[in-house]
mmCIF file of the N, C-alpha and C atoms, coordinates in Angstrom:
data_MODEL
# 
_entry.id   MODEL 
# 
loop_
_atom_site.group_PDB 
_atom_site.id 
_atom_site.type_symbol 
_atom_site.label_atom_id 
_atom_site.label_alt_id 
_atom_site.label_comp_id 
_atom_site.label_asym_id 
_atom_site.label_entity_id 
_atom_site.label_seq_id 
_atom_site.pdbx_PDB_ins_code 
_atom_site.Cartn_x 
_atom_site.Cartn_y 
_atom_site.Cartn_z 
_atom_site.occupancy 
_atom_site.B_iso_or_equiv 
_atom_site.pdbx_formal_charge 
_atom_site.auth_seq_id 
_atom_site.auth_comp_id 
_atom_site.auth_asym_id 
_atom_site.auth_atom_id 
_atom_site.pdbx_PDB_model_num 
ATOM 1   N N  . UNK A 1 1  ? 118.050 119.215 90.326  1.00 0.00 ? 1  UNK A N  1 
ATOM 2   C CA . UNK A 1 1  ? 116.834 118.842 89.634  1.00 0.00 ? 1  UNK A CA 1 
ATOM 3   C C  . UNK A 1 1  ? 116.031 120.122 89.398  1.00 0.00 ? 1  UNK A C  1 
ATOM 4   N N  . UNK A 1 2  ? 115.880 120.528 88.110  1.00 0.00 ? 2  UNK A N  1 
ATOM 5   C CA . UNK A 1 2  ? 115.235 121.607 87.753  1.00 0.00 ? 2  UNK A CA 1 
ATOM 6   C C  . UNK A 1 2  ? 113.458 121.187 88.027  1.00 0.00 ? 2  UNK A C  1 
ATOM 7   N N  . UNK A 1 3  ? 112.606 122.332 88.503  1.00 0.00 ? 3  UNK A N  1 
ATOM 8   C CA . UNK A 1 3  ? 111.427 122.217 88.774  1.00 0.00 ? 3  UNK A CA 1 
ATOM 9   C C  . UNK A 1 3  ? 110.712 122.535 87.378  1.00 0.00 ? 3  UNK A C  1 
ATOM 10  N N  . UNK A 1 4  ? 109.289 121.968 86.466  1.00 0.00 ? 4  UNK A N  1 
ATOM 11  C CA . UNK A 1 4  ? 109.113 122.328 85.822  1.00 0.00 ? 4  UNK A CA 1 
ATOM 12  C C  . UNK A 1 4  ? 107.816 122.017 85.395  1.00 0.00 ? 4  UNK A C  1 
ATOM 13  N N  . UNK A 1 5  ? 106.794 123.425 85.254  1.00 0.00 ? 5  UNK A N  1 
ATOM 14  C CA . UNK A 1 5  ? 105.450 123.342 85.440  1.00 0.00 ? 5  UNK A CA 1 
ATOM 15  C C  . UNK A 1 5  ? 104.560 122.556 84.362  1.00 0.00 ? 5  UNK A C  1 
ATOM 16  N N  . UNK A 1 6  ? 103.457 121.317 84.214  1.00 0.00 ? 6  UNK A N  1 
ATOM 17  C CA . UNK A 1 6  ? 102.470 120.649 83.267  1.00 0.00 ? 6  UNK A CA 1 
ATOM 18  C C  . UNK A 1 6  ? 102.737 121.664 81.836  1.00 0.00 ? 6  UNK A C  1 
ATOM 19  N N  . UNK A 1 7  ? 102.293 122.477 82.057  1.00 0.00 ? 7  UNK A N  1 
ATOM 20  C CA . UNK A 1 7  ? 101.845 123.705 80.831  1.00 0.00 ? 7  UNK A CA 1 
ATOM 21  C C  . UNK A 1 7  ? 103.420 123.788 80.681  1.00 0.00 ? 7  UNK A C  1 
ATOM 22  N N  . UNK A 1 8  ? 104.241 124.659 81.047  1.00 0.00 ? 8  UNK A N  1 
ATOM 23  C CA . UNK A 1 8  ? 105.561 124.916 80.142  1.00 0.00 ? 8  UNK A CA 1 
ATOM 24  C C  . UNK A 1 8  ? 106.111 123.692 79.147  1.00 0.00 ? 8  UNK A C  1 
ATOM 25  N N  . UNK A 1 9  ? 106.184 122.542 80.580  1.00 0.00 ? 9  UNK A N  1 
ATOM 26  C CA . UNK A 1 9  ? 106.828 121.356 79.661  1.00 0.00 ? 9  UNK A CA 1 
ATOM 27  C C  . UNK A 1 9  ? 105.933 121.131 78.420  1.00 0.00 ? 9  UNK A C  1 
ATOM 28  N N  . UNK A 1 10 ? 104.401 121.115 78.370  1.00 0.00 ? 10 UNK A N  1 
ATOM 29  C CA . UNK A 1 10 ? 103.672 120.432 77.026  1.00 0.00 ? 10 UNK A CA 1 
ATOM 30  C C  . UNK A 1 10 ? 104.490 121.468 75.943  1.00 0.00 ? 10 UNK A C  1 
ATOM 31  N N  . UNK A 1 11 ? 104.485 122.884 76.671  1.00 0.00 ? 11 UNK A N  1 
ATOM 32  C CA . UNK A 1 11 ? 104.471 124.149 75.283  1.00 0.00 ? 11 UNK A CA 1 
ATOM 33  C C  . UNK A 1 11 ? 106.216 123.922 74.556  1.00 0.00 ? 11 UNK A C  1 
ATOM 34  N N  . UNK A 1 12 ? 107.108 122.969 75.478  1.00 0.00 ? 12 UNK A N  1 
ATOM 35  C CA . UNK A 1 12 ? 108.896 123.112 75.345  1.00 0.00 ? 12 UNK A CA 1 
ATOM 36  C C  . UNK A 1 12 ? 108.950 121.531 75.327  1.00 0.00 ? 12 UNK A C  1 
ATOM 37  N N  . UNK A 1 13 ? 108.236 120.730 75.323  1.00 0.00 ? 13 UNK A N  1 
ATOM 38  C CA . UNK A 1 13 ? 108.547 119.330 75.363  1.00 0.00 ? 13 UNK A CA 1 
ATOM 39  C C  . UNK A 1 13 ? 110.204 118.923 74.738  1.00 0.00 ? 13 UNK A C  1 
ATOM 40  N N  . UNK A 1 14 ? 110.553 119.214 73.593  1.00 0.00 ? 14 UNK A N  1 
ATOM 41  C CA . UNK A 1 14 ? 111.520 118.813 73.074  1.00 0.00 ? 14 UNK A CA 1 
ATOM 42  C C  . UNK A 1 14 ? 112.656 118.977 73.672  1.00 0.00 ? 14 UNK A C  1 
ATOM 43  N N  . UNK A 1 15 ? 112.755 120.876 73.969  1.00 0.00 ? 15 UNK A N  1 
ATOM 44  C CA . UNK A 1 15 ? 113.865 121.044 74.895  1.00 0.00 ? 15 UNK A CA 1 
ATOM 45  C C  . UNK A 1 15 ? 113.762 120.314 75.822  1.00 0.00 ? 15 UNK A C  1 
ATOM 46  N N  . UNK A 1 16 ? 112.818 120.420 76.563  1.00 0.00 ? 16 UNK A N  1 
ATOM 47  C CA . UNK A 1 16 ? 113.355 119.735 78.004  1.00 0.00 ? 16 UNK A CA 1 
ATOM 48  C C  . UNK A 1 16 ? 113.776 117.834 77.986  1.00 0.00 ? 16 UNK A C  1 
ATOM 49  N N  . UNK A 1 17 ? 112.823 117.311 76.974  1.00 0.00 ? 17 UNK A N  1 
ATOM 50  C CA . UNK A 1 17 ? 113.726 116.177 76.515  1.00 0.00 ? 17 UNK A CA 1 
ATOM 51  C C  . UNK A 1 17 ? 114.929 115.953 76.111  1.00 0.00 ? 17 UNK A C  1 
ATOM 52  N N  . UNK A 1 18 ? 115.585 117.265 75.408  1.00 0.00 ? 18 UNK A N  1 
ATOM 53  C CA . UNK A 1 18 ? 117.066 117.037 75.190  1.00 0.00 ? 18 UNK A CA 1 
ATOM 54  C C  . UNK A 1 18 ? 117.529 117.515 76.380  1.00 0.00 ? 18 UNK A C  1 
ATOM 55  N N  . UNK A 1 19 ? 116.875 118.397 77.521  1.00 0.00 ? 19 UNK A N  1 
ATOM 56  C CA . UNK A 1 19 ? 117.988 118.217 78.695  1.00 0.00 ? 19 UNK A CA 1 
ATOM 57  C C  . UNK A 1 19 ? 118.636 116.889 79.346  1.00 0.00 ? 19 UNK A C  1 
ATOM 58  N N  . UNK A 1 20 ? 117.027 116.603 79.395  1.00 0.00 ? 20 UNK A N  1 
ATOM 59  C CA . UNK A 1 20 ? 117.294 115.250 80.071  1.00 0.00 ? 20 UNK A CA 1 
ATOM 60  C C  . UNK A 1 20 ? 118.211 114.053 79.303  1.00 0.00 ? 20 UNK A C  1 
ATOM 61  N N  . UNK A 1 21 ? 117.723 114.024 78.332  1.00 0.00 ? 21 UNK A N  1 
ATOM 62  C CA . UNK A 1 21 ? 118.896 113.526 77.588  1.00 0.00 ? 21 UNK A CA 1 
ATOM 63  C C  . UNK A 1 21 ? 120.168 113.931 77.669  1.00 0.00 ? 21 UNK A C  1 
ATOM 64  N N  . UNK A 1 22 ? 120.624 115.050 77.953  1.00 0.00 ? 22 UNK A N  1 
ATOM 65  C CA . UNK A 1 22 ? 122.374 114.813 78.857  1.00 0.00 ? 22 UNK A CA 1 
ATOM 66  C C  . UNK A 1 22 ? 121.869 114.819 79.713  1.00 0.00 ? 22 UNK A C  1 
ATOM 67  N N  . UNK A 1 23 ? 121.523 114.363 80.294  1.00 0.00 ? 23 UNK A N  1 
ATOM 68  C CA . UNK A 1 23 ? 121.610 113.658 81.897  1.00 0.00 ? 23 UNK A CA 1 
ATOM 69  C C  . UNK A 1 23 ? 120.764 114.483 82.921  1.00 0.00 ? 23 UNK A C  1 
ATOM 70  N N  . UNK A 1 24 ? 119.968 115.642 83.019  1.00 0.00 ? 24 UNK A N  1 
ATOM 71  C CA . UNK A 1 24 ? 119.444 116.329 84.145  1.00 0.00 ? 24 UNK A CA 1 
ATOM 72  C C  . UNK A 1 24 ? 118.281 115.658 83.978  1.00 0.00 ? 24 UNK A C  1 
ATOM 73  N N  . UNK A 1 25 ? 117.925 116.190 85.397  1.00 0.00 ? 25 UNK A N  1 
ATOM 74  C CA . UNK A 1 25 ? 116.133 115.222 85.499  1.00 0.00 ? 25 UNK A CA 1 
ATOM 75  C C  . UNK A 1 25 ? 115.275 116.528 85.922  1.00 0.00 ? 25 UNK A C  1 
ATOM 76  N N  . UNK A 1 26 ? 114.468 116.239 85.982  1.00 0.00 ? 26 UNK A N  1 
ATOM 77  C CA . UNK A 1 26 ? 113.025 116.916 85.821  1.00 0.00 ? 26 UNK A CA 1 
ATOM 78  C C  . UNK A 1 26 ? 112.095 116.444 86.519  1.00 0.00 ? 26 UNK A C  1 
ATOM 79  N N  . UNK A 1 27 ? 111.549 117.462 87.719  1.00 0.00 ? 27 UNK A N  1 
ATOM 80  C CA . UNK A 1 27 ? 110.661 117.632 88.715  1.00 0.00 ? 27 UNK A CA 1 
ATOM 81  C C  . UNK A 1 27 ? 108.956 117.891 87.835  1.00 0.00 ? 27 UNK A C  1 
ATOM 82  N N  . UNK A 1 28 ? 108.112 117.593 87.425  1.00 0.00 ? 28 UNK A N  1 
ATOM 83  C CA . UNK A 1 28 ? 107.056 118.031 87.007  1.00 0.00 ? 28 UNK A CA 1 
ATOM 84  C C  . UNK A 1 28 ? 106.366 118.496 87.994  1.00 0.00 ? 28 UNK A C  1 
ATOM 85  N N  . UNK A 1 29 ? 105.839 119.674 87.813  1.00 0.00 ? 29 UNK A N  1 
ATOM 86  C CA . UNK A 1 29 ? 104.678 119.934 88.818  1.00 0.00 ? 29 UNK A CA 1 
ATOM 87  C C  . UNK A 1 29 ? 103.513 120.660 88.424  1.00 0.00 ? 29 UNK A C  1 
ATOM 88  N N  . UNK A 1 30 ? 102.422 120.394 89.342  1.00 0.00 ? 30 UNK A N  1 
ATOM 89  C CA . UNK A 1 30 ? 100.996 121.012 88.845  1.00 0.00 ? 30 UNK A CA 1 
ATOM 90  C C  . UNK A 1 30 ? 100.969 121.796 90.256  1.00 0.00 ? 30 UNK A C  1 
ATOM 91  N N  . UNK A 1 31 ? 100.335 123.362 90.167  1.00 0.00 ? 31 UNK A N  1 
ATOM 92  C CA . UNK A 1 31 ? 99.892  124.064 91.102  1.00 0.00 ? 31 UNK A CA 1 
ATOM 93  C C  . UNK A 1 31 ? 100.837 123.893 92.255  1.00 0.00 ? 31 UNK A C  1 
ATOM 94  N N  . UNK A 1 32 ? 101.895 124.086 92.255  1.00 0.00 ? 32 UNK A N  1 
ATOM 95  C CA . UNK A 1 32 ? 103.053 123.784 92.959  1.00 0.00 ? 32 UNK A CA 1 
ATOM 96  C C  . UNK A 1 32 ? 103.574 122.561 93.802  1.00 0.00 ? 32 UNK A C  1 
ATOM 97  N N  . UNK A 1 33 ? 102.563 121.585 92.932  1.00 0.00 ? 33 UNK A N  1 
ATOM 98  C CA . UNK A 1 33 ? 102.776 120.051 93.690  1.00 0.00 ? 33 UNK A CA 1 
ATOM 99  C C  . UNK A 1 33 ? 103.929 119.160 92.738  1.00 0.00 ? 33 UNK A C  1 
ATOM 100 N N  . UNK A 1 34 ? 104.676 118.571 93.218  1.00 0.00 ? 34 UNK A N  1 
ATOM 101 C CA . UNK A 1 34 ? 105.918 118.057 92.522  1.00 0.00 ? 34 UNK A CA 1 
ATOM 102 C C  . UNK A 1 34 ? 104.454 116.436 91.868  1.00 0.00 ? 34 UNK A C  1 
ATOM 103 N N  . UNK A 1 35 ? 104.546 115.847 90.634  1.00 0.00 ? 35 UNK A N  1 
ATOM 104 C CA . UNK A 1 35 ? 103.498 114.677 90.067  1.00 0.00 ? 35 UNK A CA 1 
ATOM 105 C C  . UNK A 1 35 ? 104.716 113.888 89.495  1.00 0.00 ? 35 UNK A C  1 
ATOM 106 N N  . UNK A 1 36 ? 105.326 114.293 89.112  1.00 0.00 ? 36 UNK A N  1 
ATOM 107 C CA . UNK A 1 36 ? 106.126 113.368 88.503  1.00 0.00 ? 36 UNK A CA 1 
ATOM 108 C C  . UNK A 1 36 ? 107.541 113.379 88.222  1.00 0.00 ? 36 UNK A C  1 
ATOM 109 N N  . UNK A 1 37 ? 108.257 112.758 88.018  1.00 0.00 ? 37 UNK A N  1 
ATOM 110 C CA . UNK A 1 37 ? 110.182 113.123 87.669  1.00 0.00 ? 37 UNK A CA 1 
ATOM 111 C C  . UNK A 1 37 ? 110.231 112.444 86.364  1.00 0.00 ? 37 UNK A C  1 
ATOM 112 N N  . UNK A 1 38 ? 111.241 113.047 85.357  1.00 0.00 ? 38 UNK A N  1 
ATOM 113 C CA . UNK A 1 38 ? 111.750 112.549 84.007  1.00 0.00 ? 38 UNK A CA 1 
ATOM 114 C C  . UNK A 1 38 ? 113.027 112.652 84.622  1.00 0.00 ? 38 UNK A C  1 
ATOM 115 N N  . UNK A 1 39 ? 113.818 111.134 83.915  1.00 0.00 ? 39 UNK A N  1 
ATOM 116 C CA . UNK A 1 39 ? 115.442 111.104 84.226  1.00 0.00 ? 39 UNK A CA 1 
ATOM 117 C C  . UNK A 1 39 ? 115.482 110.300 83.110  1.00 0.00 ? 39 UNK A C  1 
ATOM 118 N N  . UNK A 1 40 ? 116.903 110.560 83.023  1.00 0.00 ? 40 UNK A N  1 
ATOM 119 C CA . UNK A 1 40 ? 117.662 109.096 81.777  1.00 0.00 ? 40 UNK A CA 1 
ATOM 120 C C  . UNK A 1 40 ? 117.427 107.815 82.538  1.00 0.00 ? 40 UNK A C  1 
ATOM 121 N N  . UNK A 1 41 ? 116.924 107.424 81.452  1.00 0.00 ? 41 UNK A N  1 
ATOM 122 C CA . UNK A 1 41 ? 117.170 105.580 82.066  1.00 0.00 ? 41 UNK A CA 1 
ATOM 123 C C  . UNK A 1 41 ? 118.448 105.395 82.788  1.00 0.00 ? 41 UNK A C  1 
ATOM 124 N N  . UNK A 1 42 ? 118.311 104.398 83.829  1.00 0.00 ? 42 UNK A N  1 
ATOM 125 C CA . UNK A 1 42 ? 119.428 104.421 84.587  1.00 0.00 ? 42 UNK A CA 1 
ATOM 126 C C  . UNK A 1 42 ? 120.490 102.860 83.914  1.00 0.00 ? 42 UNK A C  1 
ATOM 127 N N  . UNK A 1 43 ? 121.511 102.887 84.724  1.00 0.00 ? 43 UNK A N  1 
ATOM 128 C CA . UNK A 1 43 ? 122.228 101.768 84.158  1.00 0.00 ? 43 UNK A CA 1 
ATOM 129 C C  . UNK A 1 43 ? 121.539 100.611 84.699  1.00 0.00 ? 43 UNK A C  1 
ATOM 130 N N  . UNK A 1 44 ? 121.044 100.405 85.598  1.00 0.00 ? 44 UNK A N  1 
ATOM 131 C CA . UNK A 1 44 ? 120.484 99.449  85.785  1.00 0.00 ? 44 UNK A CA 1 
ATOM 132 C C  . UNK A 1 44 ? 119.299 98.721  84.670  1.00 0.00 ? 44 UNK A C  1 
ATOM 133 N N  . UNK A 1 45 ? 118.625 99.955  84.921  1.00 0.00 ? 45 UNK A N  1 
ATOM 134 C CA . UNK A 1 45 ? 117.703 99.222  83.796  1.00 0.00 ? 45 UNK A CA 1 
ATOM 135 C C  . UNK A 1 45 ? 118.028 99.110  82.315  1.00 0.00 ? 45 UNK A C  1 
ATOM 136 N N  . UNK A 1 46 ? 119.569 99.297  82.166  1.00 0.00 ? 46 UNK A N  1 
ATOM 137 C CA . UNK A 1 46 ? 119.861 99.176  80.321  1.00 0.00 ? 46 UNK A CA 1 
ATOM 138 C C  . UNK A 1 46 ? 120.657 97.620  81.248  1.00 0.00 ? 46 UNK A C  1 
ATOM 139 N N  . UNK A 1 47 ? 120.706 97.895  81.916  1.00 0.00 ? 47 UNK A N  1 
ATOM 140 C CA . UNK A 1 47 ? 121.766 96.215  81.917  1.00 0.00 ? 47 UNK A CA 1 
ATOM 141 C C  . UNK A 1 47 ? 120.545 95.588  82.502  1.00 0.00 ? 47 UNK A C  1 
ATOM 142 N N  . UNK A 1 48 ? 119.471 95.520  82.634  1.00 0.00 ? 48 UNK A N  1 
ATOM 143 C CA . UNK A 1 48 ? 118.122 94.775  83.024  1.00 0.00 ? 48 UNK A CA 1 
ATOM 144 C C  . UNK A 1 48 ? 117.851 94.542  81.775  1.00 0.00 ? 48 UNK A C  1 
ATOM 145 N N  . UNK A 1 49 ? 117.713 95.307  81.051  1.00 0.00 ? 49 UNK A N  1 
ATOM 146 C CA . UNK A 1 49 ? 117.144 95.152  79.551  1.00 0.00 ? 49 UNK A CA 1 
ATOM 147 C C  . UNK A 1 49 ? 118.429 94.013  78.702  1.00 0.00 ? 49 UNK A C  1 
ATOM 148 N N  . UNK A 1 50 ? 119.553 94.324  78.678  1.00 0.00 ? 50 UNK A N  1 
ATOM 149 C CA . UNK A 1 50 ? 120.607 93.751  78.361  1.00 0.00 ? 50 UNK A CA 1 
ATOM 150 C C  . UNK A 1 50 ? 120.100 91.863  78.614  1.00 0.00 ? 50 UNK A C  1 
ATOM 151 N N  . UNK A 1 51 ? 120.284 91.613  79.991  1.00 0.00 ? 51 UNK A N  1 
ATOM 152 C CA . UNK A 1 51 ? 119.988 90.598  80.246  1.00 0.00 ? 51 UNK A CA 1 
ATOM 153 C C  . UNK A 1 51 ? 118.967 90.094  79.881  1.00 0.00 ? 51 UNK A C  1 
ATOM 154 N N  . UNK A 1 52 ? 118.102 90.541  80.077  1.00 0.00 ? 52 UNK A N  1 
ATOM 155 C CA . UNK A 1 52 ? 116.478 89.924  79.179  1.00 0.00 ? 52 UNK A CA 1 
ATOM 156 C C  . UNK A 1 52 ? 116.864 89.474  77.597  1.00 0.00 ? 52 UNK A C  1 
ATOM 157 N N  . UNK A 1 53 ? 117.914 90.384  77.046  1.00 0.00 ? 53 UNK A N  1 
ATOM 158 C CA . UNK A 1 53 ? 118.070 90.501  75.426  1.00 0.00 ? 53 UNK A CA 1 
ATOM 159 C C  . UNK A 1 53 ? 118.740 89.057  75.581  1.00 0.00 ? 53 UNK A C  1 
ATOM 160 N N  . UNK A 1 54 ? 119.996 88.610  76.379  1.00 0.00 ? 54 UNK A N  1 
ATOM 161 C CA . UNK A 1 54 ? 120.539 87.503  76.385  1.00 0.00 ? 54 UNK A CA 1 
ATOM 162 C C  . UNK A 1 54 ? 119.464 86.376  76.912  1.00 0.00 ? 54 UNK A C  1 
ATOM 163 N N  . UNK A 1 55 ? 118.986 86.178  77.476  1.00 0.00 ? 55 UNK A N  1 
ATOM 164 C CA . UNK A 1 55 ? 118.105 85.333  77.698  1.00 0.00 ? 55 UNK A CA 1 
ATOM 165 C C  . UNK A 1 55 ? 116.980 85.164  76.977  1.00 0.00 ? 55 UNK A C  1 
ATOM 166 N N  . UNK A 1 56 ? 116.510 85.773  75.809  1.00 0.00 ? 56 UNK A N  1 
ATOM 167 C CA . UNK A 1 56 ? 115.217 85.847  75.175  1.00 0.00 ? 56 UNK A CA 1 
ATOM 168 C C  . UNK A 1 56 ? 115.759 84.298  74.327  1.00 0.00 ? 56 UNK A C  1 
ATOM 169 N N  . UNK A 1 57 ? 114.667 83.545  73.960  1.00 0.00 ? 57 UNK A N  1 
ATOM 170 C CA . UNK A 1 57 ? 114.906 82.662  73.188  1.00 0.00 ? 57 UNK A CA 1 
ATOM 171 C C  . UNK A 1 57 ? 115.839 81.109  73.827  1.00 0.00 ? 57 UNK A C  1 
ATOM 172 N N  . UNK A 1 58 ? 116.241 81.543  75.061  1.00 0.00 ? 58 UNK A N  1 
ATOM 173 C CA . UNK A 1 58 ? 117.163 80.307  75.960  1.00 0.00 ? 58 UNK A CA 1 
ATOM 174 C C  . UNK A 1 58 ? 115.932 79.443  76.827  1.00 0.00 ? 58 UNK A C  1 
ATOM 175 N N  . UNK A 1 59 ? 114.632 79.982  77.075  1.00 0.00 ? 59 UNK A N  1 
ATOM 176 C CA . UNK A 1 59 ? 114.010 79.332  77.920  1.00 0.00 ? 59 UNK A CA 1 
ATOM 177 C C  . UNK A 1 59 ? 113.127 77.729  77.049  1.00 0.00 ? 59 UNK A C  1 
ATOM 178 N N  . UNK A 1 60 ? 113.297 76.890  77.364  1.00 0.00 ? 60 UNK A N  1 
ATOM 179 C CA . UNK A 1 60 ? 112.332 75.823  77.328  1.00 0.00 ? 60 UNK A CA 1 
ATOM 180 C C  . UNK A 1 60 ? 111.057 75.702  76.897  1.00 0.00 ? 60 UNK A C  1 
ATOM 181 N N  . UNK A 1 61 ? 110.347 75.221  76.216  1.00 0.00 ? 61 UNK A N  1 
ATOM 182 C CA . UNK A 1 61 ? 108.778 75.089  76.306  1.00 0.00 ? 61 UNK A CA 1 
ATOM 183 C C  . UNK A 1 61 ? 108.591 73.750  76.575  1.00 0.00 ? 61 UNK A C  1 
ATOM 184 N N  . UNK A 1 62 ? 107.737 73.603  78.084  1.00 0.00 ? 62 UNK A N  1 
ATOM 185 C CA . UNK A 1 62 ? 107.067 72.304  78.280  1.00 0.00 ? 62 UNK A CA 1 
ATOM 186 C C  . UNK A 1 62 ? 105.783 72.012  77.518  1.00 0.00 ? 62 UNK A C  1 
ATOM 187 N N  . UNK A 1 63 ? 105.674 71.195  76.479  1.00 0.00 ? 63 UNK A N  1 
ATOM 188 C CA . UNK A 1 63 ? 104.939 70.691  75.801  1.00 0.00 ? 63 UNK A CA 1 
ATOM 189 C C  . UNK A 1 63 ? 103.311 70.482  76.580  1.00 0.00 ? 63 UNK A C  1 
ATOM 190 N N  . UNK A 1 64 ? 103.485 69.561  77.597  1.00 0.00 ? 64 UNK A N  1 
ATOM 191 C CA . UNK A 1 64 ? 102.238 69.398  78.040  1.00 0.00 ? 64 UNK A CA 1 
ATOM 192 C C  . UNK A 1 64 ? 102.010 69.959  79.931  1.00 0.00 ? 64 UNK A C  1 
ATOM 193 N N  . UNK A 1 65 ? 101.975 71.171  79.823  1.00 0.00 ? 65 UNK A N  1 
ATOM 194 C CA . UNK A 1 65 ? 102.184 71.469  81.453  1.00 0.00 ? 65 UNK A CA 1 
ATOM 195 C C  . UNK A 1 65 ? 101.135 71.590  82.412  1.00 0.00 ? 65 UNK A C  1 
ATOM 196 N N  . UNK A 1 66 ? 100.167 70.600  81.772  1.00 0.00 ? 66 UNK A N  1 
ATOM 197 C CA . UNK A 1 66 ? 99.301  70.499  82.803  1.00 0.00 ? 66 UNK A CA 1 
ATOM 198 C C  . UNK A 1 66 ? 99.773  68.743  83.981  1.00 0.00 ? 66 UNK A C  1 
ATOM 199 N N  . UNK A 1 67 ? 100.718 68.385  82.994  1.00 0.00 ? 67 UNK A N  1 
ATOM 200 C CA . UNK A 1 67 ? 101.278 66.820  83.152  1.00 0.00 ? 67 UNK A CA 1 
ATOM 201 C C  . UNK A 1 67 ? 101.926 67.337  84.269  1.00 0.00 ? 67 UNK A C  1 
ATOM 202 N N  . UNK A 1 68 ? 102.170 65.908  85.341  1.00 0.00 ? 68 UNK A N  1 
ATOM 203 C CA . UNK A 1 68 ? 103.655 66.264  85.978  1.00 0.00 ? 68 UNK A CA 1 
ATOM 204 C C  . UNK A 1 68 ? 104.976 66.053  85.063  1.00 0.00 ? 68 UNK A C  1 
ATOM 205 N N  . UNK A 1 69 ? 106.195 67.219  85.689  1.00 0.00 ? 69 UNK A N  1 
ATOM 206 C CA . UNK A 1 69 ? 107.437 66.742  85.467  1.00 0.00 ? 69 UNK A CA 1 
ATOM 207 C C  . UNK A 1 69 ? 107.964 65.387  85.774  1.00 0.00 ? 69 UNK A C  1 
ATOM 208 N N  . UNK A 1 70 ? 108.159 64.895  87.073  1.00 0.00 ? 70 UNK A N  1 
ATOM 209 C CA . UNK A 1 70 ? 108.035 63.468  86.864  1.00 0.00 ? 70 UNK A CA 1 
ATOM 210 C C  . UNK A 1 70 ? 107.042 62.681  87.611  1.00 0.00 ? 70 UNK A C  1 
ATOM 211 N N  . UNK A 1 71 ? 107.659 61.312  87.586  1.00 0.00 ? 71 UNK A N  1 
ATOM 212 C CA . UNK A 1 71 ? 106.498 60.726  87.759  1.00 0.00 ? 71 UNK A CA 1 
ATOM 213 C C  . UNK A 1 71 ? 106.941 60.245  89.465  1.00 0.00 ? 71 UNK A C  1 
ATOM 214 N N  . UNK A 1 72 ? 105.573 60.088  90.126  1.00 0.00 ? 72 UNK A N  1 
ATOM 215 C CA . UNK A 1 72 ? 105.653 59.791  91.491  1.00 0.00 ? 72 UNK A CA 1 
ATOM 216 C C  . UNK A 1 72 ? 106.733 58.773  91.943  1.00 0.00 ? 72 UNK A C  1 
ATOM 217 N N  . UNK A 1 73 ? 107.146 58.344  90.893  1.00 0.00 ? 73 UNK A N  1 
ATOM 218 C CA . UNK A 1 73 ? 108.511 56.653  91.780  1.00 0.00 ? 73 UNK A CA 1 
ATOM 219 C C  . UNK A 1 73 ? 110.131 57.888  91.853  1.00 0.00 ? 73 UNK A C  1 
ATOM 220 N N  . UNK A 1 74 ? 109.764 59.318  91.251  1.00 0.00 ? 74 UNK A N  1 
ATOM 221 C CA . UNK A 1 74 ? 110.714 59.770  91.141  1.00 0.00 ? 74 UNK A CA 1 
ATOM 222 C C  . UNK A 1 74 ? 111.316 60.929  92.136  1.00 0.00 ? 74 UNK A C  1 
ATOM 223 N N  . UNK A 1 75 ? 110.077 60.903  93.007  1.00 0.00 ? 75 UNK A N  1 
ATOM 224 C CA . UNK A 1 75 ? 109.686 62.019  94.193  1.00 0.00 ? 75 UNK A CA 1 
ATOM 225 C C  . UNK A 1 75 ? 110.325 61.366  95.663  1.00 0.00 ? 75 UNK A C  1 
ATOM 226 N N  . UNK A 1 76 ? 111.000 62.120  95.861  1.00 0.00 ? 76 UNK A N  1 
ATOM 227 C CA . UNK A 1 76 ? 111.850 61.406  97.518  1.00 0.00 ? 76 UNK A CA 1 
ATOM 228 C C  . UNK A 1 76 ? 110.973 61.448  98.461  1.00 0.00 ? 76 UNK A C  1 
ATOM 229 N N  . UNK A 1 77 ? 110.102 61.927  98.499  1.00 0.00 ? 77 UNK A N  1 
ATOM 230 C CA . UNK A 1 77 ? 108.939 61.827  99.459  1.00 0.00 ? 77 UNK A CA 1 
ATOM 231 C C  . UNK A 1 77 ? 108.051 60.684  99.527  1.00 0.00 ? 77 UNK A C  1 
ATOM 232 N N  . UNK A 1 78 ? 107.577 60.061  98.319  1.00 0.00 ? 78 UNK A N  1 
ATOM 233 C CA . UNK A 1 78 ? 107.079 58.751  97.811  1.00 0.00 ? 78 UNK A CA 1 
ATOM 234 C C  . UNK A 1 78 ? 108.180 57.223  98.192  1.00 0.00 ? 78 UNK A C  1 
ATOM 235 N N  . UNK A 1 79 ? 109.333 57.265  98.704  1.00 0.00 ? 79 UNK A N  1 
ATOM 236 C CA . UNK A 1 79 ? 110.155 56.419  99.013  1.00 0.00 ? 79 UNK A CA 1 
ATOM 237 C C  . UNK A 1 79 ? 109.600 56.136  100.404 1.00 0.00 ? 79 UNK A C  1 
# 
């Protein structure tokens, strides 16, 4: 992980975005304090995103959801 100071990165932004873009990550630091890391998205979160993409549009809308789902003769507790 390359270390790399507020001020250089604003003045090189691009380069150091195409590092990271093949794959190295990036330590940010101010006054020799490490603030932040840049990395490639990881696989997780493209197959997090993936799944959300398959599921968008599959969920339900309950019409009136302040109602109950069912009705009390239908509750095993009410028996």
């Amino acid at each position: 992980m390359k270390d790399v100071n507020v001020t250089e990165l604003r003045q090189n932004l691009p380069e150091y975005l195409a590092r990271v873009q093949r794959g190295e990550r990036l330590r940010v630091t101010t006054r020799g304090r490490a603030i932040a890391e840049i990395a490639p998205p990881s696989a997780s979160l493209e197959e997090a995103q993936a799944a959300r993409a398959r599921l968008r549009g599959s969920v339900l809308r309950y019409e009136r959801p302040l109602e109950p789902v069912f009705g009390p003769e239908e509750w095993e507790m009410n028996q």
